[in-house]
C-alpha beads as a LAMMPS data file, in Angstrom:
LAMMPS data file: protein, C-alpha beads

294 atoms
293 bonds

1 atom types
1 bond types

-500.0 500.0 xlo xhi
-500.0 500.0 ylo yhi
-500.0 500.0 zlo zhi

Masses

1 110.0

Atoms # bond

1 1 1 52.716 445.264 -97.864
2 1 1 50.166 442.540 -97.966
3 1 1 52.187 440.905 -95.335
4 1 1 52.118 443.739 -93.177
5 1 1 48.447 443.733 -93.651
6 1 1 47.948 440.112 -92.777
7 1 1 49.333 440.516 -89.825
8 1 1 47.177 443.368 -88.375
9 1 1 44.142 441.274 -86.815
10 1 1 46.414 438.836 -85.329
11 1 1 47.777 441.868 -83.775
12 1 1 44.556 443.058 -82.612
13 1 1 43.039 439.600 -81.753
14 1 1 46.136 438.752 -79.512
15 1 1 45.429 442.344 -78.009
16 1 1 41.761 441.348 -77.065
17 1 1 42.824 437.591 -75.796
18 1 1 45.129 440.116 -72.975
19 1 1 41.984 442.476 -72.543
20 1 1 39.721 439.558 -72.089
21 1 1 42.119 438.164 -69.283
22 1 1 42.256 441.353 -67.423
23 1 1 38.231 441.317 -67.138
24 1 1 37.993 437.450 -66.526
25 1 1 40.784 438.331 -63.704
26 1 1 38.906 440.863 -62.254
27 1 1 35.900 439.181 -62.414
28 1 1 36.970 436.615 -60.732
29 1 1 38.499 438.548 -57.407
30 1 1 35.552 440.835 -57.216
31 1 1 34.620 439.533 -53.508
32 1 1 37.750 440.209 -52.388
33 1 1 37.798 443.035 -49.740
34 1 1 41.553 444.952 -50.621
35 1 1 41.213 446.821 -53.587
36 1 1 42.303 445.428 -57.412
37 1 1 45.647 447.403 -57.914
38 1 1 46.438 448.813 -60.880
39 1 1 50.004 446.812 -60.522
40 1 1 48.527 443.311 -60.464
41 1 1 45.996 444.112 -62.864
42 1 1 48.227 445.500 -65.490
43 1 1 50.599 442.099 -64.958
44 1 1 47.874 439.607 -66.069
45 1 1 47.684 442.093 -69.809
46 1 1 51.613 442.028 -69.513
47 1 1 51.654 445.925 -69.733
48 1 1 53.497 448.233 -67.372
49 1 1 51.365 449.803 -64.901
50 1 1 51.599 453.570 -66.529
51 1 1 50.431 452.159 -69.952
52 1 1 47.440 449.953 -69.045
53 1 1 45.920 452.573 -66.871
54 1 1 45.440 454.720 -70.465
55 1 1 44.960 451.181 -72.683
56 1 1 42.481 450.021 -70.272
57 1 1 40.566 453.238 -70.497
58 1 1 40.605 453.322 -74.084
59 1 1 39.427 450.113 -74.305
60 1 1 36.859 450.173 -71.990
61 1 1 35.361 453.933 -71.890
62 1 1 36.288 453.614 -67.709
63 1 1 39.027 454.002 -65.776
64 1 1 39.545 450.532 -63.597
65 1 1 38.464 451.470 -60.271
66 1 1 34.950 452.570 -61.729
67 1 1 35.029 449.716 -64.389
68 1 1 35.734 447.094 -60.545
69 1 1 33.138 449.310 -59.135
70 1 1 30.326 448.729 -61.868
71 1 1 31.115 445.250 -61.339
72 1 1 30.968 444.884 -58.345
73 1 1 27.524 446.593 -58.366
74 1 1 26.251 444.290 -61.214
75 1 1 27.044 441.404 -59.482
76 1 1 25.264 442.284 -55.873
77 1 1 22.046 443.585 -57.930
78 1 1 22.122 439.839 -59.469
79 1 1 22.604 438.068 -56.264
80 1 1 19.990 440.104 -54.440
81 1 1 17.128 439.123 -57.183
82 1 1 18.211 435.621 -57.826
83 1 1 19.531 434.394 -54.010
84 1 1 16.806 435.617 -51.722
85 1 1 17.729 433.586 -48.845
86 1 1 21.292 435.511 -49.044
87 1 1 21.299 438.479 -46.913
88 1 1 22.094 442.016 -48.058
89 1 1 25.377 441.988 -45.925
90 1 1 26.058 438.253 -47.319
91 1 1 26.079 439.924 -50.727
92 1 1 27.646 443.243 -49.928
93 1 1 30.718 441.095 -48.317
94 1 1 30.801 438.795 -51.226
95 1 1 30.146 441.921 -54.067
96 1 1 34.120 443.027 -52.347
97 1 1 32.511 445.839 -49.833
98 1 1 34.075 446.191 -46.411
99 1 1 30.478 446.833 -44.670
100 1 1 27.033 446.887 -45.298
101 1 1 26.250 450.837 -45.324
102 1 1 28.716 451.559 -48.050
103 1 1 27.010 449.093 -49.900
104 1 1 23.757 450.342 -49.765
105 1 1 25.004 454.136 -50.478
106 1 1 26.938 452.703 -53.603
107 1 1 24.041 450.877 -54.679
108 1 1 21.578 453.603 -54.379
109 1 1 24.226 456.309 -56.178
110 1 1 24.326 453.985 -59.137
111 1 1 20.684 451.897 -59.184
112 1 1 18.850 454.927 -57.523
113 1 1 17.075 452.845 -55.079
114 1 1 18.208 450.788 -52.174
115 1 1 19.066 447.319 -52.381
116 1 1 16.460 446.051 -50.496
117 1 1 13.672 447.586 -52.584
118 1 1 15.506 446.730 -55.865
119 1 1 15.003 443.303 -54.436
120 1 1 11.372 443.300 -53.366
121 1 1 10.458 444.105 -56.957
122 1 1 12.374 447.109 -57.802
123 1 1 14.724 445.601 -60.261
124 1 1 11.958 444.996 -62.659
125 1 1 11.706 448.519 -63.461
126 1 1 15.823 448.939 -64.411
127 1 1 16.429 449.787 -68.151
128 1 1 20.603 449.836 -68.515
129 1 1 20.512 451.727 -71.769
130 1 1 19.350 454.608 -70.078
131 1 1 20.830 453.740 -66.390
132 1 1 17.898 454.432 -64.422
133 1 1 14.164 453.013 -63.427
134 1 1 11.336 452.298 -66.150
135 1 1 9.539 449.373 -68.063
136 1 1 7.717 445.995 -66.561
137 1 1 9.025 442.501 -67.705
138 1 1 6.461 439.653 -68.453
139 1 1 4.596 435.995 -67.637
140 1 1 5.060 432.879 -66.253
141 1 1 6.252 429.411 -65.972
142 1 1 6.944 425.767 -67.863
143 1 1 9.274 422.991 -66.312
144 1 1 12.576 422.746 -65.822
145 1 1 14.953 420.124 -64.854
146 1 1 18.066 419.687 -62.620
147 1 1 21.428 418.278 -63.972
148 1 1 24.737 417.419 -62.686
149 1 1 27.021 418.957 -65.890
150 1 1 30.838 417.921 -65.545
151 1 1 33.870 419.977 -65.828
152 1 1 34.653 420.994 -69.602
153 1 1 37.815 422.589 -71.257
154 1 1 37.000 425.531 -73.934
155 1 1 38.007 428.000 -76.663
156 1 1 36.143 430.819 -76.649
157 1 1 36.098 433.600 -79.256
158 1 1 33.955 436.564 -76.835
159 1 1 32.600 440.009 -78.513
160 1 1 31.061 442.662 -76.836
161 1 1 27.670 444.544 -77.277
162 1 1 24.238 444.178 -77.732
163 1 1 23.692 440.391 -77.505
164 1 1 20.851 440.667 -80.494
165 1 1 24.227 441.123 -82.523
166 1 1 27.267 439.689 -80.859
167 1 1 25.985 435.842 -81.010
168 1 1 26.212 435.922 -84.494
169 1 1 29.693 437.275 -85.298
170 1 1 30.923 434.934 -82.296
171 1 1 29.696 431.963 -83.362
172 1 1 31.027 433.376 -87.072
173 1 1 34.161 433.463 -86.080
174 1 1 34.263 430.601 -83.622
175 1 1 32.477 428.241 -86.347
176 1 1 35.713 429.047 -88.685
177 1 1 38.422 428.171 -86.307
178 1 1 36.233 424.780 -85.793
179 1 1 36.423 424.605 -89.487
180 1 1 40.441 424.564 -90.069
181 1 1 40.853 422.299 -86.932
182 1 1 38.505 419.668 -87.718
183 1 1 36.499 419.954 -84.552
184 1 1 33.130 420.121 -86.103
185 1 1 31.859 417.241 -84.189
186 1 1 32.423 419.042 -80.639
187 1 1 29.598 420.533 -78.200
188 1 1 29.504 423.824 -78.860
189 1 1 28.290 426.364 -75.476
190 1 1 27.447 430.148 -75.904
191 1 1 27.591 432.205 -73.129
192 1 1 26.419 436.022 -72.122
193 1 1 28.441 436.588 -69.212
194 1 1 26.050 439.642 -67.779
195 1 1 22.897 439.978 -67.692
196 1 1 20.988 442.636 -70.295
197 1 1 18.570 444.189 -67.544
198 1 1 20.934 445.460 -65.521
199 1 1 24.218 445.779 -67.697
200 1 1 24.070 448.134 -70.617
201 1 1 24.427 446.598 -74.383
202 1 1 27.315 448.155 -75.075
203 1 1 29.076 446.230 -72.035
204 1 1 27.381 442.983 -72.050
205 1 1 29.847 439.924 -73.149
206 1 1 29.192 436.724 -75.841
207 1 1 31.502 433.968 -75.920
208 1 1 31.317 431.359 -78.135
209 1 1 32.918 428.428 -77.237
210 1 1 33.683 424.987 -78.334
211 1 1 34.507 421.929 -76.047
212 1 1 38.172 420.726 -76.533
213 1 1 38.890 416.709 -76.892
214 1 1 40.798 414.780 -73.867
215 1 1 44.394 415.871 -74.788
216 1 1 44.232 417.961 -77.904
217 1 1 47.127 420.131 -78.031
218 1 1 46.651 423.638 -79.474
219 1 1 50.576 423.627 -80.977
220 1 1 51.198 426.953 -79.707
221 1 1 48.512 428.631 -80.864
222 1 1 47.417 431.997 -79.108
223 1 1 43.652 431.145 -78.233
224 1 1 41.422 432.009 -75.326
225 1 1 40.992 428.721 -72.831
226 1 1 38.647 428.469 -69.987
227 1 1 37.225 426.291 -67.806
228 1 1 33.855 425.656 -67.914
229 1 1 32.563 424.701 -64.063
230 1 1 30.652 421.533 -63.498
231 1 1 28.242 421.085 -60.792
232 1 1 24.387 421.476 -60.615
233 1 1 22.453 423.369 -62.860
234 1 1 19.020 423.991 -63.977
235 1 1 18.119 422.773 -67.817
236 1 1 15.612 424.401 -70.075
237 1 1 15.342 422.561 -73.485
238 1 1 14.163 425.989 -75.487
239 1 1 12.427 425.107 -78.894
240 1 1 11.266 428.392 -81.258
241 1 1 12.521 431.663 -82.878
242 1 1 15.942 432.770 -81.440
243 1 1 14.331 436.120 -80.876
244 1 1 12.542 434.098 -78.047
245 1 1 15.702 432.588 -76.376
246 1 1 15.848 436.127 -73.949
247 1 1 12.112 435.993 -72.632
248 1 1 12.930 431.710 -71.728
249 1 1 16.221 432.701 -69.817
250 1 1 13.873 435.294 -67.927
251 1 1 11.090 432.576 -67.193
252 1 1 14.003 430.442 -65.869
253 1 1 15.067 433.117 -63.723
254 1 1 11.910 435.193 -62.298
255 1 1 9.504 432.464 -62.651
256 1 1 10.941 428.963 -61.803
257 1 1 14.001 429.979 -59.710
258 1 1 12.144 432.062 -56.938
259 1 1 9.305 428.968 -56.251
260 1 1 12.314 426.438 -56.584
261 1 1 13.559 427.080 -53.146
262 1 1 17.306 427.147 -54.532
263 1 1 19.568 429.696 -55.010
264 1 1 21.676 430.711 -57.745
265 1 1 25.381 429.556 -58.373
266 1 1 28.614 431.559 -58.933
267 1 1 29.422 429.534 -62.587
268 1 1 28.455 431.306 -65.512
269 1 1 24.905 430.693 -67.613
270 1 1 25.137 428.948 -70.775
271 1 1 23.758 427.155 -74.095
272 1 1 24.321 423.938 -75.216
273 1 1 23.574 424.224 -79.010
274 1 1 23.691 421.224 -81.537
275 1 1 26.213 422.004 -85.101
276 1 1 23.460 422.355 -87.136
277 1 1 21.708 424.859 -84.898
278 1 1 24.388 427.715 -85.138
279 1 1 23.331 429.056 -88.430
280 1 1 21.078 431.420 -88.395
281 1 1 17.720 430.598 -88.940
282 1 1 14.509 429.755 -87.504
283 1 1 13.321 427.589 -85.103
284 1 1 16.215 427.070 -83.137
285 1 1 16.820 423.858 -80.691
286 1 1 19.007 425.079 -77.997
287 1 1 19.362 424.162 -73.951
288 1 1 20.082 426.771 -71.245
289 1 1 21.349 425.950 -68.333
290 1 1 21.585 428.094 -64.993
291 1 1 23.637 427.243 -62.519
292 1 1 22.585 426.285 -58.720
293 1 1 23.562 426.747 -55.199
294 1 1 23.008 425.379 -52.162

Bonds

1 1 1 2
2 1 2 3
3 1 3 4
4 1 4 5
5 1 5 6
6 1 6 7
7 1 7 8
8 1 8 9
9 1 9 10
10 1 10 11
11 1 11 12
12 1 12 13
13 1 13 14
14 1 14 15
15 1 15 16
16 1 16 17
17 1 17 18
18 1 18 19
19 1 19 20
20 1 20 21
21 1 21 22
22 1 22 23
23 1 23 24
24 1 24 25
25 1 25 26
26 1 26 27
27 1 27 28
28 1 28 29
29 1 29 30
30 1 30 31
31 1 31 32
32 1 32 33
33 1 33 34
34 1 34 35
35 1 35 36
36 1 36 37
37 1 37 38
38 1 38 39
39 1 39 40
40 1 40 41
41 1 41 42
42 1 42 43
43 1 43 44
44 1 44 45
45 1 45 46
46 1 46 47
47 1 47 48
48 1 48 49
49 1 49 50
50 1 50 51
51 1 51 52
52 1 52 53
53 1 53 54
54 1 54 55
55 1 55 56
56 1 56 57
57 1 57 58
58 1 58 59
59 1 59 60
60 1 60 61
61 1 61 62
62 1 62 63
63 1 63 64
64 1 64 65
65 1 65 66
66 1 66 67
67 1 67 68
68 1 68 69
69 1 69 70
70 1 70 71
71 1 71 72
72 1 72 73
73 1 73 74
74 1 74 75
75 1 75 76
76 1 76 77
77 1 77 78
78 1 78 79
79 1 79 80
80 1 80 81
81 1 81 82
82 1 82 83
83 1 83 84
84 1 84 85
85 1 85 86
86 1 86 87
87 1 87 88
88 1 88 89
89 1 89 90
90 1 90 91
91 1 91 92
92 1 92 93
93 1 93 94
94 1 94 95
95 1 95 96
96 1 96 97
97 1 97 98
98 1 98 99
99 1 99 100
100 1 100 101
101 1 101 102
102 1 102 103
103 1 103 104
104 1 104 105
105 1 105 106
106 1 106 107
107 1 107 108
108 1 108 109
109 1 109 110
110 1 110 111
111 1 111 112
112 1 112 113
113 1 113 114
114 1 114 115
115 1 115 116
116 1 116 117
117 1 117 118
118 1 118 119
119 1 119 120
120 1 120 121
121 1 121 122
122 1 122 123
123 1 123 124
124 1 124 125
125 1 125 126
126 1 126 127
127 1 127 128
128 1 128 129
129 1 129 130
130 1 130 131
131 1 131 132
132 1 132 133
133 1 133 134
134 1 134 135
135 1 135 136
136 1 136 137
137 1 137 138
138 1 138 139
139 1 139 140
140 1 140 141
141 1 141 142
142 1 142 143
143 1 143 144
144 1 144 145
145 1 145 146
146 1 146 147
147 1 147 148
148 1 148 149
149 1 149 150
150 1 150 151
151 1 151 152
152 1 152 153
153 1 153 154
154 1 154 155
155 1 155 156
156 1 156 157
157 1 157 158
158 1 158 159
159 1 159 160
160 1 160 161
161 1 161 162
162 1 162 163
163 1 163 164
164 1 164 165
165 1 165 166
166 1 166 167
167 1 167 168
168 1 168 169
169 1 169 170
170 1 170 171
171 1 171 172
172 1 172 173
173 1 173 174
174 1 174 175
175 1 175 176
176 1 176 177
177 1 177 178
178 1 178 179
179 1 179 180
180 1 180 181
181 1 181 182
182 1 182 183
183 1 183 184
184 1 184 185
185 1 185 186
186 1 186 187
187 1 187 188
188 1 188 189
189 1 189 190
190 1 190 191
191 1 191 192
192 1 192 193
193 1 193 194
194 1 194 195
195 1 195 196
196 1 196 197
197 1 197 198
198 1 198 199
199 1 199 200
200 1 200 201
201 1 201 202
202 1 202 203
203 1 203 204
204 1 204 205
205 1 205 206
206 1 206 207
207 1 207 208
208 1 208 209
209 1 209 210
210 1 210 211
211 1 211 212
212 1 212 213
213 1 213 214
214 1 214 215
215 1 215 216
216 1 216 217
217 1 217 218
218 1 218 219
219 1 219 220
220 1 220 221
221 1 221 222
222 1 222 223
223 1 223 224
224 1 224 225
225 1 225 226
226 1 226 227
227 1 227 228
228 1 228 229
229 1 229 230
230 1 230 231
231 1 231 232
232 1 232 233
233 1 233 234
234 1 234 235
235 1 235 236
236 1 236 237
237 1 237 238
238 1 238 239
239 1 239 240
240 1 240 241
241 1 241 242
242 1 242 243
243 1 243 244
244 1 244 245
245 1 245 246
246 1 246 247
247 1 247 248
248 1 248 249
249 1 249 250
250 1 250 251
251 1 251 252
252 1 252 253
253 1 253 254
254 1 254 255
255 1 255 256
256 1 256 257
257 1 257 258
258 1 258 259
259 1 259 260
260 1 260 261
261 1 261 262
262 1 262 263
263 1 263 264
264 1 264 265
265 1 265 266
266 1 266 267
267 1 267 268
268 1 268 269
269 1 269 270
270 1 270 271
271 1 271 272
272 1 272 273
273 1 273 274
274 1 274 275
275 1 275 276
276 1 276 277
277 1 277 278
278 1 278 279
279 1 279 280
280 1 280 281
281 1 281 282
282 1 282 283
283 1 283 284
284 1 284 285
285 1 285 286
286 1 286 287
287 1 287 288
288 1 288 289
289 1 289 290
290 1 290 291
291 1 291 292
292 1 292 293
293 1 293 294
């Protein structure tokens, strides 16, 4: 019996490591014009096509198509706000629509307003929880630098939901595995994959992730890996209450990145956090980085 019940989180942890590859996968082939297929979708989980369709569901409230479609939408209303030298058809092609005015009717069904007025200032009024228009963000500016970051190798241990709650039982669970490995000494990056204005809580995505040594060998393990892309990025050293970490990310983005005259990158955001800084307690030493495009 009490081996039985040992053995139930590793059954559901190894479930969400194949979850957590179907939505990196799909995430990463949302520009892609031909449809996501169910088929090639439900290989990267390892589940037969007839089975994922319900276990995807289940796990994710959606079936796929609408879960791609979201996506797809979240990622255009990004791109719009944070690239505005990008054109709405740019972003409609690379968002995985075939032509511009099914774009802007899908955008308007699900944003209720078209993409080029959510751009112009539009976006600001967007609460997710309640998927439609309201509220005003805030202020202004500070300095920022630019950084060439290099190409790192990571675990990640990701939770979803409201990111005022997910860091924490990430970095819980991430600090642990650290712990039994002896990797305490290793940069440690947290990550919310979507952004809180225009995703709802309950979707949003934390990983916590730790930087794995030149050559260390997981010996067989089942953990989450990723690649974490170098390149130029923008670098924020953020000093204060972590209840104040949201309002500097939007500084970074509505304030500095629209004067800056560059656009925004395809790699994910991230925090570069010291050992000592994951606990939780106040002030917190942390630096974000955004990444750039041409």
């Amino acid at each position: 019996m009490a081996r039985a019940e040992l053995k139930r989180p590793e059954k559901a942890e190894a479930f969400a490591q194949r979850m957590n590859r179907v939505i990196d996968y799909i995430d990463s082939h949302l520009a892609e014009a031909e449809p996501l297929r169910l088929e090639a979708v439900a290989a990267v989980a390892a589940f037969s096509p007839f089975h994922f369709h319900r276990i995807f569901r289940a796990w994710t409230g959606e079936t796929l198509q609408d879960f791609i479609r979201q996506r797809r939408l979240e990622k255009a209303a990004g791109q719009l706000v944070h690239n505005p030298s990008m054109t709405v058809q740019t972003i409609s092609q690379l968002s995985g629509f075939n032509s511009s005015e099914a774009f802007s009717r899908a955008f308007s069904q699900h944003f209720g307003m078209r993409p080029s007025a959510w751009r112009l200032g539009g976006y600001r009024q967007w609460d997710p929880v309640v998927g439609k228009a309201a509220g005003e963000p805030g202020e202004d500016g500070f300095e920022v630098r630019i950084r060439v970051e290099p190409v790192r190798t990571v675990v990640y241990f990701r939770v979803g939901g409201d990111y005022r709650t997910t860091s924490l039982e990430a970095w819980t669970r991430c600090l642990e595995w650290m712990d039994q490995h002896g990797l305490n000494d290793q940069p440690c990056f947290g990550m919310a994959l979507d952004d809180p204005r225009i995703t709802p809580p309950d979707r949003c995505r934390y990983d916590a992730c730790v930087e794995l040594p030149a050559g260390w060998d997981v010996r067989g393990e089942r953990i989450s890996r990723k690649v974490m892309v170098g390149g130029l990025y923008a670098s924020l050293l953020y000093v204060g209450p972590r209840s104040g970490i949201g309002d500097a990310w939007l500084k970074m983005l509505d304030d500095w990145l629209p004067s800056s005259g560059r656009g925004l990158g395809e790699a994910a955001f991230f925090e570069h956090y010291q050992r000592g800084e994951l606990q939780n307690k106040d002030p917190v030493t942390v630096e974000l980085f955004m990444p750039l495009g041409d």
